[in-house]
C-alpha positions as a LaTeX table, in Angstrom:
\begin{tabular}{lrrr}
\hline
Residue & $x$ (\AA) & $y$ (\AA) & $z$ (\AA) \\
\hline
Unk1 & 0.00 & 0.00 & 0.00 \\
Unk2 & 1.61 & 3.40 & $-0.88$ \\
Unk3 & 2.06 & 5.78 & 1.94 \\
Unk4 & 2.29 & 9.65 & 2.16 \\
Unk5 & 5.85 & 9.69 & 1.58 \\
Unk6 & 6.28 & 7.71 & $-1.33$ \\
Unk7 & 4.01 & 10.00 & $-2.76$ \\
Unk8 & 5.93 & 13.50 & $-2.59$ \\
Unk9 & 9.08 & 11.14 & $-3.97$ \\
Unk10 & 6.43 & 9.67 & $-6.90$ \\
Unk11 & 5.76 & 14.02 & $-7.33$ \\
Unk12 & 9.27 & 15.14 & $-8.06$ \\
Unk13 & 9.52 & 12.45 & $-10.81$ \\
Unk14 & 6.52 & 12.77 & $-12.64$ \\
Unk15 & 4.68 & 15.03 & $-14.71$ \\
Unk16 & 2.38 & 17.66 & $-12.16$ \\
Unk17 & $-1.06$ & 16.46 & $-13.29$ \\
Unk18 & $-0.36$ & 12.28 & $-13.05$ \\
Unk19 & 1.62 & 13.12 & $-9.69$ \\
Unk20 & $-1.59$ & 14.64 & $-8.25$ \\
Unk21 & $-3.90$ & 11.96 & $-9.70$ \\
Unk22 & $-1.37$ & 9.34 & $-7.49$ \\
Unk23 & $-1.43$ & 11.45 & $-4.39$ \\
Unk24 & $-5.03$ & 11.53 & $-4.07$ \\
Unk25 & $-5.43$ & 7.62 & $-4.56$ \\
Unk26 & $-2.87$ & 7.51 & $-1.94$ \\
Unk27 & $-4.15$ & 9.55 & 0.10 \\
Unk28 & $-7.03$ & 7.71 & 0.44 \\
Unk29 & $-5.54$ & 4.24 & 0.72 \\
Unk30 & $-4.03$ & 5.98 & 3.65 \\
Unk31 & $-7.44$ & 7.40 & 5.08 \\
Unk32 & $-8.48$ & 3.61 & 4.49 \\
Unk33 & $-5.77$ & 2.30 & 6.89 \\
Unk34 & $-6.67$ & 4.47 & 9.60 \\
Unk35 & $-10.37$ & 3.43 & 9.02 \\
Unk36 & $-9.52$ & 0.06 & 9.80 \\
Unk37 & $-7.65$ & 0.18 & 12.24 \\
Unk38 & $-9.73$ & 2.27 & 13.97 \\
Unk39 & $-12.40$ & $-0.82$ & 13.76 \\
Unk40 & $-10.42$ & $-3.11$ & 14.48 \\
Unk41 & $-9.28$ & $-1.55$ & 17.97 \\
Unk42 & $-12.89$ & $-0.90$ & 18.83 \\
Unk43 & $-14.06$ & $-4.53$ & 17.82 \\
Unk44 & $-10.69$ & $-5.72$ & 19.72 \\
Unk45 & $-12.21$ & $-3.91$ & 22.68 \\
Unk46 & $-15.65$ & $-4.76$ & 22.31 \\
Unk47 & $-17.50$ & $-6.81$ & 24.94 \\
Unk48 & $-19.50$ & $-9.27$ & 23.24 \\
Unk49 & $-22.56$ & $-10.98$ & 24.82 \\
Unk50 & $-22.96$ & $-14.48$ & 24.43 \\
Unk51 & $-26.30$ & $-15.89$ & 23.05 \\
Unk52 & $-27.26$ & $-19.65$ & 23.94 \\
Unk53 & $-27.31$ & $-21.92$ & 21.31 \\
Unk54 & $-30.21$ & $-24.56$ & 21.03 \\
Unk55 & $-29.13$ & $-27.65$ & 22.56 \\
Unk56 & $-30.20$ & $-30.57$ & 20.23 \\
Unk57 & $-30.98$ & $-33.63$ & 22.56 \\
Unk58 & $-30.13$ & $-35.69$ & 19.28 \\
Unk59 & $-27.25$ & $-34.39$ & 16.28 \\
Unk60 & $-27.87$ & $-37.69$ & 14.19 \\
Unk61 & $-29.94$ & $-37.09$ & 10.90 \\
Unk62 & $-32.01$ & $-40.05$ & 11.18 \\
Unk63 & $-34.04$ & $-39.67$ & 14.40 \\
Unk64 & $-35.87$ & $-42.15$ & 14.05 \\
Unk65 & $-34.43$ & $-44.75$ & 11.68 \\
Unk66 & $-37.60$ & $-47.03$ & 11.77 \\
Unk67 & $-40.27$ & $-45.16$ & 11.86 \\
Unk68 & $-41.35$ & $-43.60$ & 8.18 \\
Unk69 & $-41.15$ & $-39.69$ & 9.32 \\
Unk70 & $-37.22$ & $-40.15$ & 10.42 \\
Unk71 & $-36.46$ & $-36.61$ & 10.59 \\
Unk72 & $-39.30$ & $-35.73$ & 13.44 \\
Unk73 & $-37.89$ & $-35.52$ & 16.54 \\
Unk74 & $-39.41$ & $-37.86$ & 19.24 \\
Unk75 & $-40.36$ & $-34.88$ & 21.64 \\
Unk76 & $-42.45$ & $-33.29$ & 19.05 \\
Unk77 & $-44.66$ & $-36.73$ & 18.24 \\
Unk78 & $-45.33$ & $-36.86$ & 21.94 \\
Unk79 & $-46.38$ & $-32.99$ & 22.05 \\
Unk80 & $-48.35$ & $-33.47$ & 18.86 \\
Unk81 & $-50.12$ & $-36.38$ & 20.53 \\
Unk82 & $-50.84$ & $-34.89$ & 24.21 \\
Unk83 & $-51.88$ & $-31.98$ & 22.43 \\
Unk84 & $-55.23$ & $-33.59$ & 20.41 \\
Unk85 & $-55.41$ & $-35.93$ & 23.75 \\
Unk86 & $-56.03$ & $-32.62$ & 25.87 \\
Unk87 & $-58.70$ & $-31.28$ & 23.03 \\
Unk88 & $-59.68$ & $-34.71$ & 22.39 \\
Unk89 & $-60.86$ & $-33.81$ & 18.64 \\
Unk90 & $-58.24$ & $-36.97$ & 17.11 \\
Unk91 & $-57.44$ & $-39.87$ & 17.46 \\
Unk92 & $-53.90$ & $-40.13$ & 17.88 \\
Unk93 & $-52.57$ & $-44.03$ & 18.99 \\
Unk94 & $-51.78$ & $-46.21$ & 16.47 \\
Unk95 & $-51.14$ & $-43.10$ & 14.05 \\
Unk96 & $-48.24$ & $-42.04$ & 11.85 \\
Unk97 & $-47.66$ & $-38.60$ & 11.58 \\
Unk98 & $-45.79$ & $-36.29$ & 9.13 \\
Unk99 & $-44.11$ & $-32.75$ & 9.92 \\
Unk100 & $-43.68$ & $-30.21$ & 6.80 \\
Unk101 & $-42.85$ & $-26.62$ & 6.50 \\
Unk102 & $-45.80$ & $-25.66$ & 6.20 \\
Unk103 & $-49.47$ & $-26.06$ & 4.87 \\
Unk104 & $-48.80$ & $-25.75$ & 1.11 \\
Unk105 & $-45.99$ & $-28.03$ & 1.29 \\
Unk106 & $-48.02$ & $-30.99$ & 2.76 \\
Unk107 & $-50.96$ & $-30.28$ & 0.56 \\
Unk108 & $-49.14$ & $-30.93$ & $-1.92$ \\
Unk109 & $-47.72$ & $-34.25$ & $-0.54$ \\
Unk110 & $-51.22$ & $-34.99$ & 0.18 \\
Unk111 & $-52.24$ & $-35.00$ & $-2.96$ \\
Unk112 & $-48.94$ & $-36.39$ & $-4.73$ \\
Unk113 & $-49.33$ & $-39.81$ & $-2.67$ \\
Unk114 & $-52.84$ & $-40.71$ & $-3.83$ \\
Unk115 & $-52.54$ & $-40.04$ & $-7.33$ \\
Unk116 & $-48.73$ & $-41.27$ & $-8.10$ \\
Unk117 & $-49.83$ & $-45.03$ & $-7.50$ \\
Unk118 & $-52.51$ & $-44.63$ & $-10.28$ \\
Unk119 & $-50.09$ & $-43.29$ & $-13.11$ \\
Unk120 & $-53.15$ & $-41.29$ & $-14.76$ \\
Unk121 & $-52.92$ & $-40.88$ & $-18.94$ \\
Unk122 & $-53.79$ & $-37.42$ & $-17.81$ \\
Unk123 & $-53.66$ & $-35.43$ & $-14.61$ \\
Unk124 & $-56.76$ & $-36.11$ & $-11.81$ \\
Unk125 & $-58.88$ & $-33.66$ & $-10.98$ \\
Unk126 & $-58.62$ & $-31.92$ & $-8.03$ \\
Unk127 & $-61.93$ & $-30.51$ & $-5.84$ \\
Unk128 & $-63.10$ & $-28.74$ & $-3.10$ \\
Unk129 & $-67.15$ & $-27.94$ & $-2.36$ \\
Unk130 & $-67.16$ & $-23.93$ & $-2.61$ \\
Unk131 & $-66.49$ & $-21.84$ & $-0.20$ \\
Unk132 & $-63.12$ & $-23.64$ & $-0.02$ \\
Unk133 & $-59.64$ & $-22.18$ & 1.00 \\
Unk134 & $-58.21$ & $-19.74$ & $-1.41$ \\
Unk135 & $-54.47$ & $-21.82$ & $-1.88$ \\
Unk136 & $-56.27$ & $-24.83$ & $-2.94$ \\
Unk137 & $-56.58$ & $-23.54$ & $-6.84$ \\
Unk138 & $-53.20$ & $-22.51$ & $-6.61$ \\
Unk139 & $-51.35$ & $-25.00$ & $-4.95$ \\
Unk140 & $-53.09$ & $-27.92$ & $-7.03$ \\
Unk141 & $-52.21$ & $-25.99$ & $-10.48$ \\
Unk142 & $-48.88$ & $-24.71$ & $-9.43$ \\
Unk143 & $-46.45$ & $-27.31$ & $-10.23$ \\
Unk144 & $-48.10$ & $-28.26$ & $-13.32$ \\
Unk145 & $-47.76$ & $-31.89$ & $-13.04$ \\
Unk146 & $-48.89$ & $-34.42$ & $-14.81$ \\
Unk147 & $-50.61$ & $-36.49$ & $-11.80$ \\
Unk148 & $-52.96$ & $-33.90$ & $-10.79$ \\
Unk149 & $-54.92$ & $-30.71$ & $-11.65$ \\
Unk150 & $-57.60$ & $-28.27$ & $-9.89$ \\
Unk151 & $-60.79$ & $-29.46$ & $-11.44$ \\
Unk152 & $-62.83$ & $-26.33$ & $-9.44$ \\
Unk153 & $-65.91$ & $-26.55$ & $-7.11$ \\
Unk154 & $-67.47$ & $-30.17$ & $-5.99$ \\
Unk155 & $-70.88$ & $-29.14$ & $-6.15$ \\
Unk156 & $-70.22$ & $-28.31$ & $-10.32$ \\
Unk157 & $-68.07$ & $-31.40$ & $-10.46$ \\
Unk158 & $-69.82$ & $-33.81$ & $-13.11$ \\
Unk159 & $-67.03$ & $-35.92$ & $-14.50$ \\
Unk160 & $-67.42$ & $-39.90$ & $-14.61$ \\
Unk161 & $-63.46$ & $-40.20$ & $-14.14$ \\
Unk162 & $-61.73$ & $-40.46$ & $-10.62$ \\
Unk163 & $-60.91$ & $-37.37$ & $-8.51$ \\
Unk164 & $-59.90$ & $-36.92$ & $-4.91$ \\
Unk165 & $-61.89$ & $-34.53$ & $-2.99$ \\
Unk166 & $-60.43$ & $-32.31$ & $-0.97$ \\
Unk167 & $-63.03$ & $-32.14$ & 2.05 \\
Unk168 & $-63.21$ & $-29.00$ & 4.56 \\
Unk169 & $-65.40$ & $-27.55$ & 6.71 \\
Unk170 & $-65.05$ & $-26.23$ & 10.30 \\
Unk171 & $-64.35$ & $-29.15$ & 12.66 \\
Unk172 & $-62.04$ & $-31.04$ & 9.70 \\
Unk173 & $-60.01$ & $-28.82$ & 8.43 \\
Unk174 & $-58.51$ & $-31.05$ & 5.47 \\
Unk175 & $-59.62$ & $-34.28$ & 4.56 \\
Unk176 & $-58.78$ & $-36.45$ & 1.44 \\
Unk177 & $-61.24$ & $-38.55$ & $-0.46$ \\
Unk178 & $-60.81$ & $-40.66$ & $-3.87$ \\
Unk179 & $-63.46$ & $-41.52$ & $-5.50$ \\
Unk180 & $-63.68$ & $-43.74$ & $-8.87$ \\
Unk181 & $-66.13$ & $-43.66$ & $-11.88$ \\
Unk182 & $-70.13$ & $-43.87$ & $-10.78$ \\
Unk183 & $-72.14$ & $-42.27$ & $-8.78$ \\
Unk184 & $-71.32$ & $-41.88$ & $-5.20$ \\
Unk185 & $-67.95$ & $-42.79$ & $-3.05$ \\
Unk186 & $-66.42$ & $-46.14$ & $-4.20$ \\
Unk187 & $-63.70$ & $-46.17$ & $-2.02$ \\
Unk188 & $-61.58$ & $-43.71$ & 0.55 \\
Unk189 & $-57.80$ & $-43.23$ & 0.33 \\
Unk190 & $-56.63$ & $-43.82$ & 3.57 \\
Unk191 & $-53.56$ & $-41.93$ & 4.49 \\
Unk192 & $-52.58$ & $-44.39$ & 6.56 \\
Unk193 & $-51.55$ & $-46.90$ & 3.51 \\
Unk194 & $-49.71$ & $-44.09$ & 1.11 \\
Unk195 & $-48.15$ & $-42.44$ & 4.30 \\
Unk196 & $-44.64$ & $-44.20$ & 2.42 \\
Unk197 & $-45.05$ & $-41.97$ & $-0.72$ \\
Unk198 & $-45.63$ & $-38.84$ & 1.45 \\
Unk199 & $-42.68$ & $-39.06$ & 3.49 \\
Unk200 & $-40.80$ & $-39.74$ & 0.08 \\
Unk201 & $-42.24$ & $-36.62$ & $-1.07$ \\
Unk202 & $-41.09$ & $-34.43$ & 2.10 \\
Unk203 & $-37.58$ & $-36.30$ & 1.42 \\
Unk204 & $-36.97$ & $-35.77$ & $-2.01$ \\
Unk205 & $-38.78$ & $-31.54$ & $-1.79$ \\
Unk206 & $-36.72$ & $-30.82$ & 1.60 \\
Unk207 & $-35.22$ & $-33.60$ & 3.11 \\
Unk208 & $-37.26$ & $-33.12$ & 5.99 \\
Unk209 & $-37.94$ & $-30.38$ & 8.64 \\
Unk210 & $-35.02$ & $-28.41$ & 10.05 \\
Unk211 & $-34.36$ & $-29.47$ & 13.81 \\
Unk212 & $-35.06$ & $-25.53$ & 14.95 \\
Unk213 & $-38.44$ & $-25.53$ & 13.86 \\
Unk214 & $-39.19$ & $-28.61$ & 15.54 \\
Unk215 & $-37.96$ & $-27.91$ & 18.52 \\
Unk216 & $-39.32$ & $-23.90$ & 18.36 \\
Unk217 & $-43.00$ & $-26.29$ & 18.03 \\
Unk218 & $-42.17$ & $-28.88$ & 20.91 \\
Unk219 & $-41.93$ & $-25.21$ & 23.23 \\
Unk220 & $-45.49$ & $-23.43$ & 22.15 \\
Unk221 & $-47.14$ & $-27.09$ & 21.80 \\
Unk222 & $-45.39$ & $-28.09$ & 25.22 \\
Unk223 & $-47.24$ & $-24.35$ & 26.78 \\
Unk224 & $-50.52$ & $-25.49$ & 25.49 \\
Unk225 & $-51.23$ & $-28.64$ & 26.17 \\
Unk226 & $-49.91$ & $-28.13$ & 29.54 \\
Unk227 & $-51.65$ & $-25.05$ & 30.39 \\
Unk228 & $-48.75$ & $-22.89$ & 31.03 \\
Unk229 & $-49.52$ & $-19.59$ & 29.14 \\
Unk230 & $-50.24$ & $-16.60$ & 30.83 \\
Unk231 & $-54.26$ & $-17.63$ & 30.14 \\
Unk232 & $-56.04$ & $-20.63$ & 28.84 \\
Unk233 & $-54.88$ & $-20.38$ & 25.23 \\
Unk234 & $-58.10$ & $-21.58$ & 23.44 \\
Unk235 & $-60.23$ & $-20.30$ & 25.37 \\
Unk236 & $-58.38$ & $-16.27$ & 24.77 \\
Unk237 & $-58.73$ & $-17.08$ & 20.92 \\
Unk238 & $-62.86$ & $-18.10$ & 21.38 \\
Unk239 & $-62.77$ & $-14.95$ & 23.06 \\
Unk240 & $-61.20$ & $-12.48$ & 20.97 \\
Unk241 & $-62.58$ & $-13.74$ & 17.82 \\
Unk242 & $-65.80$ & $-13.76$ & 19.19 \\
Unk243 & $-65.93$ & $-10.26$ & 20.18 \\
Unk244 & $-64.70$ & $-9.67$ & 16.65 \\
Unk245 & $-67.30$ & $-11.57$ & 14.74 \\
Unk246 & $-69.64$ & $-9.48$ & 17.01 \\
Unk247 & $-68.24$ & $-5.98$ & 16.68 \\
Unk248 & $-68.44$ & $-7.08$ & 12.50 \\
Unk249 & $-71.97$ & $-7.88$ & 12.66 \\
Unk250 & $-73.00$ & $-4.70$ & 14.82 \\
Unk251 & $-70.86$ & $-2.74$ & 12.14 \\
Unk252 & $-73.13$ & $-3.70$ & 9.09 \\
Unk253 & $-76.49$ & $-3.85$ & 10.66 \\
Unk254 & $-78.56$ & $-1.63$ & 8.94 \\
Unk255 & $-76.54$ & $-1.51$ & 5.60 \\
Unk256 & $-79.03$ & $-3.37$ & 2.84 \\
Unk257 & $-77.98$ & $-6.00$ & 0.99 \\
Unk258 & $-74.89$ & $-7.57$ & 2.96 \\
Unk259 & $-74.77$ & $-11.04$ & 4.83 \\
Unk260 & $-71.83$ & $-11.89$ & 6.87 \\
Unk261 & $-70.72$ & $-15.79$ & 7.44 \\
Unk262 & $-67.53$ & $-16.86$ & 9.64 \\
Unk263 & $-64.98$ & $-19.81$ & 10.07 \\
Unk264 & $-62.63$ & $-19.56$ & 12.90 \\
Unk265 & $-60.20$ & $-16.83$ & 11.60 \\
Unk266 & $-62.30$ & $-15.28$ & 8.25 \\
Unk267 & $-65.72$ & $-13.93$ & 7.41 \\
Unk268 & $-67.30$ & $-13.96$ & 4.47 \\
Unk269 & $-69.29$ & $-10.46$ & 3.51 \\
Unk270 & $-71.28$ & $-10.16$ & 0.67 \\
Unk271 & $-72.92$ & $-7.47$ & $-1.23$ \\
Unk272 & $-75.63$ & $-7.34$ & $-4.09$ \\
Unk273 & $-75.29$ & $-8.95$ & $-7.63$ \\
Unk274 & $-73.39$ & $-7.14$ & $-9.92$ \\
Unk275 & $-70.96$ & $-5.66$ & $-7.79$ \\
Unk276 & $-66.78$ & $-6.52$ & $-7.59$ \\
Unk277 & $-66.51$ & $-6.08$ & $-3.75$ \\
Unk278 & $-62.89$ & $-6.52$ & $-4.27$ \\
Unk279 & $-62.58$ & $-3.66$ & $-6.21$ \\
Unk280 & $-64.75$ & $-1.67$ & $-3.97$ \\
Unk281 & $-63.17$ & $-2.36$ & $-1.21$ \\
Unk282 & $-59.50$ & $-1.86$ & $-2.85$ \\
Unk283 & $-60.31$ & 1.78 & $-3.10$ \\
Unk284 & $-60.97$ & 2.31 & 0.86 \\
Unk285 & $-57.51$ & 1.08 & 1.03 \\
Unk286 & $-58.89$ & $-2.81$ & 2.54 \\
Unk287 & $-57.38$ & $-6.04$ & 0.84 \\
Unk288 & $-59.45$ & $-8.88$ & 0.58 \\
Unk289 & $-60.14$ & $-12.20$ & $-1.19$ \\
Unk290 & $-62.28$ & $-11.96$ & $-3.78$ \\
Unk291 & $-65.16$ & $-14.12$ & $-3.95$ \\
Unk292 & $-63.73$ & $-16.17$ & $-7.42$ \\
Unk293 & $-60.31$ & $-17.30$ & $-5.27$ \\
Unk294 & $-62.68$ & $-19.17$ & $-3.05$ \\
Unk295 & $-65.52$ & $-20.39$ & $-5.66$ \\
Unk296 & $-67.74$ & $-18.20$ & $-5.05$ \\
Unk297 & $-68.90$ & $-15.00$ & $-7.40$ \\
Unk298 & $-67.54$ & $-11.57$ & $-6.89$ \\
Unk299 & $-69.99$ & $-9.71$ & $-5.18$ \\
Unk300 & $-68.16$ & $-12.23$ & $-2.41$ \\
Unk301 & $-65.33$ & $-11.25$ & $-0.11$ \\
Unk302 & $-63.40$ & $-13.08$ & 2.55 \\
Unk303 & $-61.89$ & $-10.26$ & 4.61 \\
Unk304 & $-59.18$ & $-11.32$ & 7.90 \\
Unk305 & $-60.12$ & $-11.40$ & 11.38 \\
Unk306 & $-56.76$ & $-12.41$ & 12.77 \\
Unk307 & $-54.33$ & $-8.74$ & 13.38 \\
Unk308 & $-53.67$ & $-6.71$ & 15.71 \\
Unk309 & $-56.52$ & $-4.77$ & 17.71 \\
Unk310 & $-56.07$ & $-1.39$ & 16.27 \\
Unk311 & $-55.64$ & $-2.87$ & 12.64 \\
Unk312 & $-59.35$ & $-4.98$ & 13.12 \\
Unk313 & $-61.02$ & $-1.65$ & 14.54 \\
Unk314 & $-59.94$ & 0.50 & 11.89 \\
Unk315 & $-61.44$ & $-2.02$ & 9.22 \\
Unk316 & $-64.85$ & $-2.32$ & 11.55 \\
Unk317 & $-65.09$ & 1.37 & 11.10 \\
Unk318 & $-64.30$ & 1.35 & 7.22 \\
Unk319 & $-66.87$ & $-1.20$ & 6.03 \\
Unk320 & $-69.99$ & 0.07 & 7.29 \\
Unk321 & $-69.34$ & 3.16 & 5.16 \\
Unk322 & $-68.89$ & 1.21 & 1.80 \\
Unk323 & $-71.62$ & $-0.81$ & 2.31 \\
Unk324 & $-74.01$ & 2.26 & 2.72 \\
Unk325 & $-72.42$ & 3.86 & $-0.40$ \\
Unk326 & $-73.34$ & 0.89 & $-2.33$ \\
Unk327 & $-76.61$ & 0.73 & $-0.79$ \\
Unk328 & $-77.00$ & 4.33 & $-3.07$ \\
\hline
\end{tabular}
């Protein structure tokens, strides 16, 4: 690196101009130096506070070499199970169970394991009864394979070949059914007998689920089940969301032509024929689903209940005015 005094020697040699071009690059090499030094004396004296790393009971990859989901860690089976034992909505002995990063991931393993068994000639169809959950069209069409396609609402669905129904409603939140030719259900794809091409599929997409996750799920599922949050989680949710659905259906009474329906964390508003509440809404500054992502026609919205409390009030005080201009 050239210093300050290698550049008044490099002056008296040289022609003015080119002497004060290399004087300037040197002097800021030289400002450079100083820079870092300067950094690395302060990091030299910097006191540094260690941050505990998550112990991992178990560092081998295969955690649990015979069982089909290898990569789940023991502790978060157990949690999995004690947690449906405490709500007692599944039945969880006797059960294999499969851990993803997250819901559109094992969707599409879902849907991957009943269909790559029957090699189609052309991809099965792939539906839902209306209102169903917006990622379904978009997860079953995203991939574009050749095993499996979204085929659109159940109700509309009026094709002799097979199809696996993708079955939701409030108490089941997913559910998988394959049906053949005919009228009526032939016969159900049990999970339990494919569960080999899921985990395949969770393999060969991500080799598994990273050990952090897991472990970040054993502590929240671990609080639940045994009660120790600062108050009874479920019933704080009923509670909240309740008051919400309420404060949503004391917003719109009055306005004509508007119906409100909820699942657990959306409602469903909806306004009269002809009008695209999505659009309507998009100009009060207010996202929402529009009713064709979920089946449904466009006078239908799903709008989200689940934010913080400021963010939920200042929507409950937005809607009633659109409503009333559209009422006009």
């Amino acid at each position: 690196m050239v210093g300050t005094e290698a550049a008044v020697v490099i002056e008296s040699s040289v022609p003015s101009d080119v002497a004060a071009s290399v004087a300037a690059v040197a002097m800021a090499a030289a400002t450079e130096v100083e820079v870092i030094k300067t950094t690395e004396s302060k990091l030299t004296n910097l006191k540094i506070q260690t941050v505990p790393i998550l112990d991992f009971d178990n560092p081998k990859l295969l955690l649990q070499p015979q069982e089909f989901c290898w990569y789940m860690l023991p502790k978060l089976e157990q949690e999995i199970k004690n947690l449906h034992n405490w709500v007692g909505n599944a039945v969880v002995e006797g059960r294999h169970f499969v851990v993803g990063n997250g819901s559109s991931q094992l969707i599409q393993a879902a849907l991957y394991a009943p269909a790559k068994p029957l090699d189609p000639p052309s991809p099965i169809s792939v539906v839902s009864a209306a209102p169903f959950y917006s990622c379904y069209p978009q997860i079953a069409s995203y991939m574009r394979s050749r095993l499996f396609e979204w085929g659109g609402d159940a109700y509309a669905y009026n094709d002799d070949k097979a199809y696996i129904e993708m079955v939701t409603s409030r108490t089941i939140l997913m559910d998988m059914q394959g049906r053949g030719s005919g009228k009526g259900p032939k016969n159900t794809l049990v999970f339990m007998a494919l569960n080999a091409i899921v985990y395949m599929f969770m393999e060969i997409s991500t080799i598994g689920v990273s050990k952090e996750a897991q472990l970040r799920a054993i502590t929240i599922l671990s609080m639940i089940s045994t009660n120790s949050c600062p108050s009874n989680f479920f019933e704080f949710g009923r509670s909240v969301m309740a008051e919400r659905w309420k404060k949503l259906r004391e917003a719109l009474q009055g306005t004509v032509n508007t119906a409100t329906s909820h699942t657990t964390t959306t409602n469903a508003i909806q306004a009269q024929e002809g009008v695209n509440l999505e659009e309507v809404t998009k100009e009060e500054k207010i996202r929402v689903r529009a009713g064709g992502t979920f089946g449904c026609p466009n006078n239908y919205a799903r709008i989200s209940m689940l934010g913080r409390d400021k963010d939920v009030d200042l929507l409950l005080k937005r809607l009633p005015s659109i409503f009333k201009r559209l009422a006009l």
